[in-house]
N, C-alpha and C positions, 0 to 999 in steps of 0.2 A: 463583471465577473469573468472575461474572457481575454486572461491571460497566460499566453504562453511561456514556453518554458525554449530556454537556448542554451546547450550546453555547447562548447566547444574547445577541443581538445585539452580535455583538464586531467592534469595529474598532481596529484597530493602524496606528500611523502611526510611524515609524521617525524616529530623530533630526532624519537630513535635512530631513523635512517630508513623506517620499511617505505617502501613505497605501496600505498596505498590503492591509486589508481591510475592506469594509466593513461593518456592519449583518448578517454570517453567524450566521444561526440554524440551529443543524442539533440532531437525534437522532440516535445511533447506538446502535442496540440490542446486548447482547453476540452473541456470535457471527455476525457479517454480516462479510461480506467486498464493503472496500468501497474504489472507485478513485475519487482524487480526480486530473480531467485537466484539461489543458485548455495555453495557451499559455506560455512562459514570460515571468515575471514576472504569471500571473494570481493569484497568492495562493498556493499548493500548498503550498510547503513552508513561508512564514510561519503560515498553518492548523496544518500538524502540529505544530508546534515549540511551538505553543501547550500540545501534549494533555500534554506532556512539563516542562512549565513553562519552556523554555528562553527565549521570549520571555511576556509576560504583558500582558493583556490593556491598550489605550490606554482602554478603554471598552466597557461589556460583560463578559461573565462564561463561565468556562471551568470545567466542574465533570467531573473522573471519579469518580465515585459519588457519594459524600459529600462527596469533597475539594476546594474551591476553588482552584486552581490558583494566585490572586492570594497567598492568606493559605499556602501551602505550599510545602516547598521540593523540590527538583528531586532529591535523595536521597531523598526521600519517595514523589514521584512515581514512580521509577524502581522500585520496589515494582509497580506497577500497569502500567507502561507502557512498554515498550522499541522504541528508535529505532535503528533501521538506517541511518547515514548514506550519501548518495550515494557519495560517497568513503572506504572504508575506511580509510584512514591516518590520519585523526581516530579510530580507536576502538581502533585496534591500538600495544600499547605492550612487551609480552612476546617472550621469546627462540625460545620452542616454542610451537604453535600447542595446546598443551594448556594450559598456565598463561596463555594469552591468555584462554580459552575460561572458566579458573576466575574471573577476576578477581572478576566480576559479583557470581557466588553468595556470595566470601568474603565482599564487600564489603557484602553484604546480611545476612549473620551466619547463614546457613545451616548448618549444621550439615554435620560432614566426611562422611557418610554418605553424607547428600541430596545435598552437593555432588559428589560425587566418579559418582553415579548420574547427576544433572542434564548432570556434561559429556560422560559416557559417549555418552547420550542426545542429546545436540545433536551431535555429532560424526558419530555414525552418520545421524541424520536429514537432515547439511548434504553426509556424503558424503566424509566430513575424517578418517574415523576412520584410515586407512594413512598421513594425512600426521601425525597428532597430535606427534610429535615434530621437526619439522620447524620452522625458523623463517621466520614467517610473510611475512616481507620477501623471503622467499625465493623464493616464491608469485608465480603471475600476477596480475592483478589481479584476475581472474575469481574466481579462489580465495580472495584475501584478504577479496574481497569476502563469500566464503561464512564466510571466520571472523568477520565481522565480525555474518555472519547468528546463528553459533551461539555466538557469545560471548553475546548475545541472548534468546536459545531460556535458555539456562543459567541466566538468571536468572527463569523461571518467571512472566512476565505475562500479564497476564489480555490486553493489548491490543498489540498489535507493529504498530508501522509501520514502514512499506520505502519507502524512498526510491529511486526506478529500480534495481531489485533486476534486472532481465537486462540492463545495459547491459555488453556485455565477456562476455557467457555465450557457451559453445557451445548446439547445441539440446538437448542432456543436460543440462546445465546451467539454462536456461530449463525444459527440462520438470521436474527436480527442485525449482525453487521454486514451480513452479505445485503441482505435487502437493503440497508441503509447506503450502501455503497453501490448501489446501484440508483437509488434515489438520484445520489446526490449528481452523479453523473448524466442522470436524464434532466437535473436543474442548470444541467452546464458547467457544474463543478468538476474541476480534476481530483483524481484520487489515484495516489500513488503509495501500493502495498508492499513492503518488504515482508514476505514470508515461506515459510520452509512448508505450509499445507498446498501440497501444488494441487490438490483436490478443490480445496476452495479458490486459489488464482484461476484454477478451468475455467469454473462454475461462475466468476465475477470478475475476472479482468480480460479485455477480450487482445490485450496486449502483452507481451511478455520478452523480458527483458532478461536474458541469462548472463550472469557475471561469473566469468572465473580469472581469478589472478590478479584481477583489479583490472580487467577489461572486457569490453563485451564481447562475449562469445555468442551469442543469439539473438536479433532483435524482430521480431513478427508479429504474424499471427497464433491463437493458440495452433492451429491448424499447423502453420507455418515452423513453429518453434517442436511441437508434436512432431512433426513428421520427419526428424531429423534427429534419431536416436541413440545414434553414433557419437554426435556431439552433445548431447544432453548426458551421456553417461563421462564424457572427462570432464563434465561440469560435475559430476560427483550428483545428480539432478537425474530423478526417476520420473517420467510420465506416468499420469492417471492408470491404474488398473485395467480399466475401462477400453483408455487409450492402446494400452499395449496388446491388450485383448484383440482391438479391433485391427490393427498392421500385424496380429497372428494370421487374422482371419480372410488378410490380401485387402481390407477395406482401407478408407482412408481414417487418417489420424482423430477419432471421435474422441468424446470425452462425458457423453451423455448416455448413459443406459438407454433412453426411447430414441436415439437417434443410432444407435447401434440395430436396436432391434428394427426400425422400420427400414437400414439398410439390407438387412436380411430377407427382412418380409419381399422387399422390392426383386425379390427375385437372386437377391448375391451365391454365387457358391460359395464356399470358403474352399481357401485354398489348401491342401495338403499338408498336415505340420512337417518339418524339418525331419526325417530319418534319425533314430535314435541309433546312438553307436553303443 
C-alpha cells in the first residue's frame, strides 16, 4: 500500500488552447491526507485526473510509484488509485447498491472471496450496509454519492481521491467522511481531497495544497498555508472563521475552537483590534 506520488513539472493545456496547469511539482508521501483548494477553474480537478491517467500530461511527468502515468493505461492505474467523481451518476451503472459496490473488485480479478469481504466492508464503513439492496437511483444524491465512495473503497487502493465529497451531505454525513478519511490514512492510505469546505480540509487534511491559475501557490501545513492570508486571499480562498478569529487575536493561525480557547486560557492577551476610521 505504500506508494508515492511524483509529480514533476507538469503542465497541461487542453484542446482549446487554455492552459491548465502550469510547471506543478509536488511530492506526496503514502499516507498524508491532503486538500487541494483553492478557486474554480484553479487546476484542482485537472491535477487529480492526472493521478488517475484520465487526462496525461501536455509536458512534464506524472509517476504513482513506479508507474508513468503517460506510458500506462488507466485500468492499470485504477489498481493504485481510485477517483470519487464530483457527481456520482458518472460511476453508478447497477440495479442494487451491492452489485454497483462489486463492479470494481470483479473488474480487478479479485477473487470471490476477497471480493465479497471488500464490499461487505465498504458498505459498513460508507454507512450503506441497510440500503445494500436497494437501487441506487433510488438514493438521494447524498447517498449515491456515498456508493459512489464505496464502490471505490471495494476496489482496495493504496490512494483515493475525492472530488467535493460533502457537498449534499447532512452533518452525519460530512462527519462520516471525515472520519473515514482519517481512517483510512491511519491504514497507510493516501487521501487526496479536492474541495471548496476549507472548514472540513482544517479539520481532516493536515496538508494543503492551494492552486491558483493552474499553479501552486501554497503548499504546507494547515498552520503554514493559515498563516499566510495575504496569499490565500488572491487564491480567492478564505481561512476557517476560527482561524481568522485567532491572527485577530495576535494568536497563531488555529483552526480548532478548543485550541483557541485553551490559547487564551494559557494566559494570551489579545491584541488590540486595528483602529476604526
Amino acid at each position: 500500500m505504500s506508494i508515492p506520488i511524483h509529480i514533476e513539472r507538469l503542465t497541461f493545456v487542453y484542446p482549446s488552447g487554455v492552459v491548465a496547469l502550469r510547471e506543478v511539482t509536488l511530492r506526496i508521501a503514502p499516507g498524508e491526507r491532503v486538500a487541494l483548494i483553492g478557486q474554480n477553474g484553479a487546476g484542482k480537478t485537472t491535477l487529480a485526473r492526472h493521478l488517475n491517467g484520465l487526462l496525461k500530461p501536455s509536458s512534464g511527468s506524472v509517476r504513482i510509484g513506479e508507474l508513468d502515468t503517460r506510458q500506462t493505461s488507466v485500468a492499470r492505474l485504477a489498481r493504485a488509485v481510485g477517483y470519487v467523481f464530483q457527481h456520482p451518476e458518472h460511476q453508478i451503472f447497477k440495479r442494487r447498491v451491492r452489485d454497483e459496490v462489486a463492479v470494481g473488485p470483479r473488474n480487478l480479478g479479485f477473487s470471490a472471496e476477497r471480493r465479497a469481504a471488500l464490499v461487505e466492508q465498504a458498505l459498513a464503513a460508507t454507512g450503506l450496509s441497510a440500503l445494500a439492496d436497494h437501487h441506487p437511483h433510488e438514493l438521494s444524491p447524498a447517498l449515491r454519492k456515498r456508493v459512489a465512495l464505496a464502490s471505490v473503497l471495494a476496489m482496495d487502493p493504496a490512494i483515493i481521491v475525492l472530488d467535493e465529497p460533502t457537498t449534499g451531505q447532512d452533518a452525519p454525513g460530512v462527519a462520516l467522511i471525515g472520519a473515514l478519511i482519517d481512517q483510512l490514512a491511519a491504514a497507510g492510505r493516501t487521501v487526496i481531497t479536492i474541495s471548496h469546505d476549507i472548514d472540513f480540509c482544517a479539520e481532516h487534511c493536515e496538508r494543503l495544497i492551494v492552486l491558483s491559475a493552474g499553479r501552486v501557490l501554497l503548499d504546507g501545513s494547515r498552520a503554514q498555508v493559515f498563516g499566510q492570508p495575504a496569499l490565500l486571499a488572491h487564491a480567492a480562498v478564505e481561512a476557517p472563521q476560527i482561524t481568522r478569529l485567532a491572527l485577530r487575536l495576535g494568536l497563531p493561525p488555529l483552526w480548532e475552537i478548543p485550541a483557541l480557547l485553551q490559547a487564551l486560557d494559557d494566559g494570551h492577551t489579545p491584541a488590540a483590534p486595528p483602529p476604526t476610521v
